[in-house]
PyMOL commands that place a pseudoatom at each C-alpha (Angstrom):
pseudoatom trace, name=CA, resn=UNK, resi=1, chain=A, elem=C, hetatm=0, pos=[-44.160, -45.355, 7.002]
pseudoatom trace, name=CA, resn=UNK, resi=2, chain=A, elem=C, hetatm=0, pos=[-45.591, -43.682, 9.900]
pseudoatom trace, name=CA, resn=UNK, resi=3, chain=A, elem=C, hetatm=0, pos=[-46.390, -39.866, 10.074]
pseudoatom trace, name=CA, resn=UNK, resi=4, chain=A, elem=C, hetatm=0, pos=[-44.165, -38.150, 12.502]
pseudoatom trace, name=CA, resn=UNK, resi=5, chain=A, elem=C, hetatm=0, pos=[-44.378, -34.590, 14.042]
pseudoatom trace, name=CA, resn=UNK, resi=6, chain=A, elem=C, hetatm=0, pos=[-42.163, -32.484, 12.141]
pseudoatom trace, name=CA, resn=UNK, resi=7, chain=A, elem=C, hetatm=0, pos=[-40.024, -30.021, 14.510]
pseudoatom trace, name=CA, resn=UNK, resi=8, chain=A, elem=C, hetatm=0, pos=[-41.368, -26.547, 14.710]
pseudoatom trace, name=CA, resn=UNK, resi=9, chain=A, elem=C, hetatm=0, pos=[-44.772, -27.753, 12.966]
pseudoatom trace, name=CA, resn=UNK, resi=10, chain=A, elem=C, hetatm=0, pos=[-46.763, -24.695, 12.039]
pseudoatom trace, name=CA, resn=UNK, resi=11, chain=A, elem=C, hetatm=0, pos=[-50.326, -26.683, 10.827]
pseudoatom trace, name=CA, resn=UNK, resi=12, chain=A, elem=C, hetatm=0, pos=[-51.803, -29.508, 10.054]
pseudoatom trace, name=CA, resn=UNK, resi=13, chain=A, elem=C, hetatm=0, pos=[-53.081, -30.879, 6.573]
pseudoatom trace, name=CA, resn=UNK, resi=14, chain=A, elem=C, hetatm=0, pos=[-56.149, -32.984, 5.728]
pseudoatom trace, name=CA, resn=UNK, resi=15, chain=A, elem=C, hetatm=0, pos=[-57.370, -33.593, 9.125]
pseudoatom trace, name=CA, resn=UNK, resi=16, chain=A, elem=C, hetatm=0, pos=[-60.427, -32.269, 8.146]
pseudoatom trace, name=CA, resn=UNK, resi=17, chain=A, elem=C, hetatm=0, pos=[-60.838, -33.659, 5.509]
pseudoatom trace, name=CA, resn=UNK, resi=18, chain=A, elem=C, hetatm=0, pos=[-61.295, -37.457, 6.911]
pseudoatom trace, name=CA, resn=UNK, resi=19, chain=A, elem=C, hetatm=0, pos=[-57.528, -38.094, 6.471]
pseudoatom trace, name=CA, resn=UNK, resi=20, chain=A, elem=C, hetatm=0, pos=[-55.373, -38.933, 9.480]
pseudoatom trace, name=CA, resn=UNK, resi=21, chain=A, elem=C, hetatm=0, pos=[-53.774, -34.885, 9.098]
pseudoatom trace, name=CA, resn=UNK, resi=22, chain=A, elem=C, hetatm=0, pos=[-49.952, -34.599, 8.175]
pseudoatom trace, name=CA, resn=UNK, resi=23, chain=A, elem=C, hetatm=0, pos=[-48.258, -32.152, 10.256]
pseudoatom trace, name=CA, resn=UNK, resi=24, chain=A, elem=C, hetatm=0, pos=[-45.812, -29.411, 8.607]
pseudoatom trace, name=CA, resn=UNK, resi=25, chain=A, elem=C, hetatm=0, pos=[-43.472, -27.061, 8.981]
pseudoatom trace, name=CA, resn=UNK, resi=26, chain=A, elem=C, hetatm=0, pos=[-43.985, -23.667, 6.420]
pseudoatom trace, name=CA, resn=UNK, resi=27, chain=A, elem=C, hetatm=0, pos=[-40.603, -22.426, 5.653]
pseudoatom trace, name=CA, resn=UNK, resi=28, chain=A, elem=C, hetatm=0, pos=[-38.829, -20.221, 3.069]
pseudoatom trace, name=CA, resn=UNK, resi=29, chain=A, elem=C, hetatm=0, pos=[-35.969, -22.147, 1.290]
pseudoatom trace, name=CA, resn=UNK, resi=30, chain=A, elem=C, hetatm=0, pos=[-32.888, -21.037, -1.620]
pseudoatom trace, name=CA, resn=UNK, resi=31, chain=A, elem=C, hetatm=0, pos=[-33.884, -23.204, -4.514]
pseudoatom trace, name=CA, resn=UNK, resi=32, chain=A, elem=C, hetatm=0, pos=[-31.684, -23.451, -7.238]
pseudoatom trace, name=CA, resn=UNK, resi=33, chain=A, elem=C, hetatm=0, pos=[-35.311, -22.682, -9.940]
pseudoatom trace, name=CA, resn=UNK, resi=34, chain=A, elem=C, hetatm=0, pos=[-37.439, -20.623, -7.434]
pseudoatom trace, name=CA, resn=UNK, resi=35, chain=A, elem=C, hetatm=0, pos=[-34.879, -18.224, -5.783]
pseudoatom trace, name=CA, resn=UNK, resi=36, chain=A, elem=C, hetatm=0, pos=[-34.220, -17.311, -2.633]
pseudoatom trace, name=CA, resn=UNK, resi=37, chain=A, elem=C, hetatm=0, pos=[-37.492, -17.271, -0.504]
pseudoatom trace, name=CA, resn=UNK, resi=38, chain=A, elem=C, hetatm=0, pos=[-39.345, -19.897, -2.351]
pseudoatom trace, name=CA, resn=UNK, resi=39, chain=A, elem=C, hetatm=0, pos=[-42.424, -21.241, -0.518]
pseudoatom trace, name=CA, resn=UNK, resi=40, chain=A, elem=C, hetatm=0, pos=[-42.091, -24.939, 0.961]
pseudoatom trace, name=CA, resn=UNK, resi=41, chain=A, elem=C, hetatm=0, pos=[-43.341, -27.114, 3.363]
pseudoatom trace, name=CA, resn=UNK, resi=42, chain=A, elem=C, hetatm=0, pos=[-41.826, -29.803, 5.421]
pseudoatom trace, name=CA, resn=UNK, resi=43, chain=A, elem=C, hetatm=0, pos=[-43.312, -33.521, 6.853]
pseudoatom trace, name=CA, resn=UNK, resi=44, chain=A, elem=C, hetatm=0, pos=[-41.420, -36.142, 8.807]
pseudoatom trace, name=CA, resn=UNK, resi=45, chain=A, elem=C, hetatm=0, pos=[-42.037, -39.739, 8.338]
pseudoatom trace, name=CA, resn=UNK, resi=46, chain=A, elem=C, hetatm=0, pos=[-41.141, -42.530, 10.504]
pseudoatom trace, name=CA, resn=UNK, resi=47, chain=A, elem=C, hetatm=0, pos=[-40.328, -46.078, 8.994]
pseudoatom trace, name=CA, resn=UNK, resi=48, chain=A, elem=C, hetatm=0, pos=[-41.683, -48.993, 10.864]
pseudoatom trace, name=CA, resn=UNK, resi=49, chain=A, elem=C, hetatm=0, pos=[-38.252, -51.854, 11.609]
pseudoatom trace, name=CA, resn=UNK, resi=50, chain=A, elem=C, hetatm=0, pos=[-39.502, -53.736, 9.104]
pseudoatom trace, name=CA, resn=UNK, resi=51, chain=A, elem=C, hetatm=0, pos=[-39.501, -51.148, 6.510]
pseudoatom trace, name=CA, resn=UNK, resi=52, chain=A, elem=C, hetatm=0, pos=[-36.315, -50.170, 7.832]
pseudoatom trace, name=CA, resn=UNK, resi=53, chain=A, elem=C, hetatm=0, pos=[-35.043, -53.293, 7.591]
pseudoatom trace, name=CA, resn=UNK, resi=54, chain=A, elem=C, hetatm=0, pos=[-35.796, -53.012, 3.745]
pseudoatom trace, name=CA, resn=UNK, resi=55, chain=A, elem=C, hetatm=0, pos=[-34.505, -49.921, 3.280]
pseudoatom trace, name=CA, resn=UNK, resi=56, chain=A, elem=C, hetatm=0, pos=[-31.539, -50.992, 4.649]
pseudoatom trace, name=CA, resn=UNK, resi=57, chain=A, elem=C, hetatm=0, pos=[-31.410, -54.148, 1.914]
pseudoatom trace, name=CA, resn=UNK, resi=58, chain=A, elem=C, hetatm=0, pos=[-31.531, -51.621, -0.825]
pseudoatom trace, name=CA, resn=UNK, resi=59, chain=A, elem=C, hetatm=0, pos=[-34.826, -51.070, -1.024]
pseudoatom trace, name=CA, resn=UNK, resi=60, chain=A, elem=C, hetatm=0, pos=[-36.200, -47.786, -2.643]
pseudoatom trace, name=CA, resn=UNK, resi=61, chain=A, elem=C, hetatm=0, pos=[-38.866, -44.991, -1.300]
pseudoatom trace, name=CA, resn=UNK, resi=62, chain=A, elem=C, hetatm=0, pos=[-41.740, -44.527, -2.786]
pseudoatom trace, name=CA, resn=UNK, resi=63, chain=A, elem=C, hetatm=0, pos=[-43.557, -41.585, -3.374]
pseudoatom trace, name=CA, resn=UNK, resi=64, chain=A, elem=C, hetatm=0, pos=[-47.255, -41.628, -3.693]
pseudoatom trace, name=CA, resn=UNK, resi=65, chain=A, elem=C, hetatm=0, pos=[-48.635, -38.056, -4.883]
pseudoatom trace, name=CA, resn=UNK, resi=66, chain=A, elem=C, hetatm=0, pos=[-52.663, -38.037, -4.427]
pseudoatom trace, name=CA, resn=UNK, resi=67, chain=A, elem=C, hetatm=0, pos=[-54.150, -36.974, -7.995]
pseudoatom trace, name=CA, resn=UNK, resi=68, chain=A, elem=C, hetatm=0, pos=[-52.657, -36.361, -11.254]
pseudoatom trace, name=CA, resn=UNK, resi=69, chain=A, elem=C, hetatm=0, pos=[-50.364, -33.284, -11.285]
pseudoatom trace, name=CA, resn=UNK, resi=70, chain=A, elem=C, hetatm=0, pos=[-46.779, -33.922, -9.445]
pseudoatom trace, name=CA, resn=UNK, resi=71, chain=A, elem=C, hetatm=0, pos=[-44.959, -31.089, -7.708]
pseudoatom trace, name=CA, resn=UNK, resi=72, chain=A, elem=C, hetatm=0, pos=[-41.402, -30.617, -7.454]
pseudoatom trace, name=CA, resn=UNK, resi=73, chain=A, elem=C, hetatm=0, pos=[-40.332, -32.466, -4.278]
pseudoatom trace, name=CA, resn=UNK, resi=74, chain=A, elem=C, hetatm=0, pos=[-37.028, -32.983, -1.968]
pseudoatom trace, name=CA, resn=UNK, resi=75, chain=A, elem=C, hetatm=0, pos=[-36.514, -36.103, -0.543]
pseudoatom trace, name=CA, resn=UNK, resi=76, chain=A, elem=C, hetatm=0, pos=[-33.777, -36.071, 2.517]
pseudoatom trace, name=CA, resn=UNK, resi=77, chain=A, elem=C, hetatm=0, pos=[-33.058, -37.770, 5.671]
pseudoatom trace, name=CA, resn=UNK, resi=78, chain=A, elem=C, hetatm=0, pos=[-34.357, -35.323, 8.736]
pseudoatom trace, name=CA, resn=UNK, resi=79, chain=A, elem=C, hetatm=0, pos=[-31.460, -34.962, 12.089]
pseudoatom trace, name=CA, resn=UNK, resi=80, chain=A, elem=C, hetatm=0, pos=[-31.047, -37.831, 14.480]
pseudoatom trace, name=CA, resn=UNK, resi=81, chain=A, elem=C, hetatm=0, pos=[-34.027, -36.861, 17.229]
pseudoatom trace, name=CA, resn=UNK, resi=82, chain=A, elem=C, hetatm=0, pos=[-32.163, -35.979, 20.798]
pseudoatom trace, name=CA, resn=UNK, resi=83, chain=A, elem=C, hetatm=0, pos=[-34.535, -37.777, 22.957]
for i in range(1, 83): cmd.bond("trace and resi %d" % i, "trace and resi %d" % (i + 1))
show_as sticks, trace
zoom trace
């Protein structure tokens, strides 16, 4: 997967710290556990057509959390860009 540039991005992670930086958009969601106004941020990835060519087979997305403790995540498919 390729980092993408999230819509409305409001900073970048990691960049400073020697990684390639992962653009994100802050935002306040409803969660069903944290209420209404619950902290979260959002990324954007890009599969390459060969990953999308295995996702399309059936294959799964990985996750890969840095470190030992594992936040609750959301996992969904972003709009269809315009351009």
């Amino acid at each position: 997967m390729q980092i993408g540039r999230v819509q409305g991005t409001t900073r970048v992670l990691g960049k400073s710290q020697g990684y390639m930086g992962l653009p994100l958009r802050d935002e306040m969601i409803n969660c069903t556990v944290g209420g209404e106004g619950t902290p979260a941020m959002v990324t954007a990835w890009l599969p390459t057509p060969k990953e999308l060519e295995a996702l399309n087979a059936g294959a799964p997305v990985h996750v890969r959390i840095i470190g030992t403790a594992h936040p609750p995540i959301m996992v969904e498919v972003g709009e269809v860009p315009n351009e």
